[in-house]
C-alpha positions as CSV (number, residue, x, y, z in Angstrom):
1,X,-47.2,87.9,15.7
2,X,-43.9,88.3,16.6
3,X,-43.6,86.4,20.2
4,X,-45.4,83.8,18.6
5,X,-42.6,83.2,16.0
6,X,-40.1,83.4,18.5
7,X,-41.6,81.0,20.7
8,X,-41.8,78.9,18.1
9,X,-38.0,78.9,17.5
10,X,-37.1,79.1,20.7
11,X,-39.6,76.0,21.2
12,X,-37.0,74.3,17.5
13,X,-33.8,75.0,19.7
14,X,-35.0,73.5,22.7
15,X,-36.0,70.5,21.0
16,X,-32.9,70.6,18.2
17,X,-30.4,70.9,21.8
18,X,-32.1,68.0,23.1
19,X,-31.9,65.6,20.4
20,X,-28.3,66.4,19.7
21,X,-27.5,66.0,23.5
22,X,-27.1,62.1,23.7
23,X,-24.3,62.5,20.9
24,X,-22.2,64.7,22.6
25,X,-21.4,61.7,25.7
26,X,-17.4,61.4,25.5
27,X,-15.8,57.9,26.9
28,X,-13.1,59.3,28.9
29,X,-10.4,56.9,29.9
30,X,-9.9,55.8,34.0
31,X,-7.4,58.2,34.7
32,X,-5.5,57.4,37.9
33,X,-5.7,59.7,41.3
34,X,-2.9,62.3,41.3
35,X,0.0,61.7,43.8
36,X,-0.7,64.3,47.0
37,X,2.1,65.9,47.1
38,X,4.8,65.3,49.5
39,X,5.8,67.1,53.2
40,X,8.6,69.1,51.4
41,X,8.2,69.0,47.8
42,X,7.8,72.7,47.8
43,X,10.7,74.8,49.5
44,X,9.6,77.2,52.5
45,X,10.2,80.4,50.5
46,X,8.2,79.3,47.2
47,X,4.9,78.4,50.2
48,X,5.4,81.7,51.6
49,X,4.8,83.2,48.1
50,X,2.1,81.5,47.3
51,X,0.5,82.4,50.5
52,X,1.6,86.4,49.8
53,X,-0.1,86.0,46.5
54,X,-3.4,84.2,47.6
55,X,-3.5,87.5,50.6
56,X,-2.9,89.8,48.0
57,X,-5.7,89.1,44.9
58,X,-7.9,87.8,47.9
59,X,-7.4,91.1,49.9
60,X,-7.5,93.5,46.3
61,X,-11.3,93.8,46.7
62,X,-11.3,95.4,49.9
63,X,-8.1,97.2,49.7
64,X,-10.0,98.8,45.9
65,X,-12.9,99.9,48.1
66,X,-11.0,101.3,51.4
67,X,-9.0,102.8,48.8
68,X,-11.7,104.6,46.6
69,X,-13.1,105.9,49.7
70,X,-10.1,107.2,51.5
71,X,-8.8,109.0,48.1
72,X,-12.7,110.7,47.7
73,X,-12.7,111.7,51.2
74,X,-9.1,113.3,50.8
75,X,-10.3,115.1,47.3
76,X,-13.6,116.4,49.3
77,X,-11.1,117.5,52.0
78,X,-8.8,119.3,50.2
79,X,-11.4,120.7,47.7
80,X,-13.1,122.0,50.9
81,X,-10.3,123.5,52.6
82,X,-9.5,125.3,49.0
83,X,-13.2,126.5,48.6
84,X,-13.4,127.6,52.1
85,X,-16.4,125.5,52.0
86,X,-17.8,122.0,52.3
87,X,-18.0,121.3,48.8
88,X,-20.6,118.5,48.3
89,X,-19.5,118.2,44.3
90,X,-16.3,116.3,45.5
91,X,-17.6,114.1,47.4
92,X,-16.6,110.3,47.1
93,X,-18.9,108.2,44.1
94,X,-20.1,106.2,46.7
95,X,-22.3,109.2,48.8
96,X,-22.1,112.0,46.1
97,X,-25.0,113.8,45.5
98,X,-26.3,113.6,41.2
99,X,-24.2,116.0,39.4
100,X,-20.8,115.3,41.3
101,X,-17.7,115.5,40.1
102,X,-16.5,111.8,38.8
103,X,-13.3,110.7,39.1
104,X,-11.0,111.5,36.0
105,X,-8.4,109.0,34.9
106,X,-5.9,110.1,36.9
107,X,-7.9,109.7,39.9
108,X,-8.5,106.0,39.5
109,X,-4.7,105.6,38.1
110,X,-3.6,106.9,41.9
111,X,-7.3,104.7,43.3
112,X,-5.6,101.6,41.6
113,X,-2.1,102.5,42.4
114,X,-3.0,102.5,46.6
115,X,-5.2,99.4,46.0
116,X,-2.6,97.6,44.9
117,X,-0.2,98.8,47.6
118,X,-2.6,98.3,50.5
119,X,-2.9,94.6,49.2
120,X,1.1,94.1,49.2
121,X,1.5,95.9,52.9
122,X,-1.6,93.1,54.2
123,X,0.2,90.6,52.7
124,X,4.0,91.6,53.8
125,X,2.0,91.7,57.6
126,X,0.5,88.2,57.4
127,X,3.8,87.2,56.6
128,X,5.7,89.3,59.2
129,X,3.1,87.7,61.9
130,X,3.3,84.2,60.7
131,X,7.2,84.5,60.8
132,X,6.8,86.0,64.5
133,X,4.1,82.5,65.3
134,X,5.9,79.4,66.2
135,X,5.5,76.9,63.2
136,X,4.3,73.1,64.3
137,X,6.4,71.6,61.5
């Protein structure tokens, strides 16, 4: 009983979406192109930020991941060396058996922390090398 009522209403929206679709068309005035812009509308320095930005959020991902791992293998480490042991429970989230223990707050405070730095130092590099490359302006 109760698929068939909501097929039934999800049959009414369908057919309620597509009668009220032709009304929704919009005549949008003939906006012209946008000017490209020119050779040096931009100083250097504000195109080497942008650049340092785009490397940074683009390299954030990756710098999150090699972080998280680094930091669990450090915690198993130490935790190991204190135990005397290998201690399997402090392994990184990523390869930790069921029942490990999770990172606390602080932990992905200081994960966050060297993500965040490993993206700046990529994107300090990339600039260092492209300053060392001969430019063909």
């Amino acid at each position: 009983m109760r698929s068939t009522v909501t097929r039934i209403a999800a049959v009414i929206m369908l057919v309620l979406v597509a009668v009220t679709l032709p009304g929704q068309t919009v005549d949008r005035p003939v906006v012209p192109d946008a000017e490209p812009y020119e050779e040096n509308e931009f100083p250097p320095w504000a195109r080497d930020l942008r650049r340092a930005e785009i490397v940074a959020f683009g390299s954030f991902p990756v710098a999150l991941l090699a972080a998280r791992l680094l930091y669990g293998f450090g915690r198993f480490f130490a935790a190991s060396i204190a135990a005397g042991e290998l201690s399997s429970a402090y392994l990184p989230p990523l390869v930790a058996p069921p029942g490990a223990v999770p990172f606390d707050r602080r932990d992905n405070a200081r994960v966050l922390v060297g993500a965040a730095s490993l993206s700046v130092i990529i994107a300090v590099v990339d600039y260092a090398l492209g300053r060392r490359e001969p430019s063909d302006e």
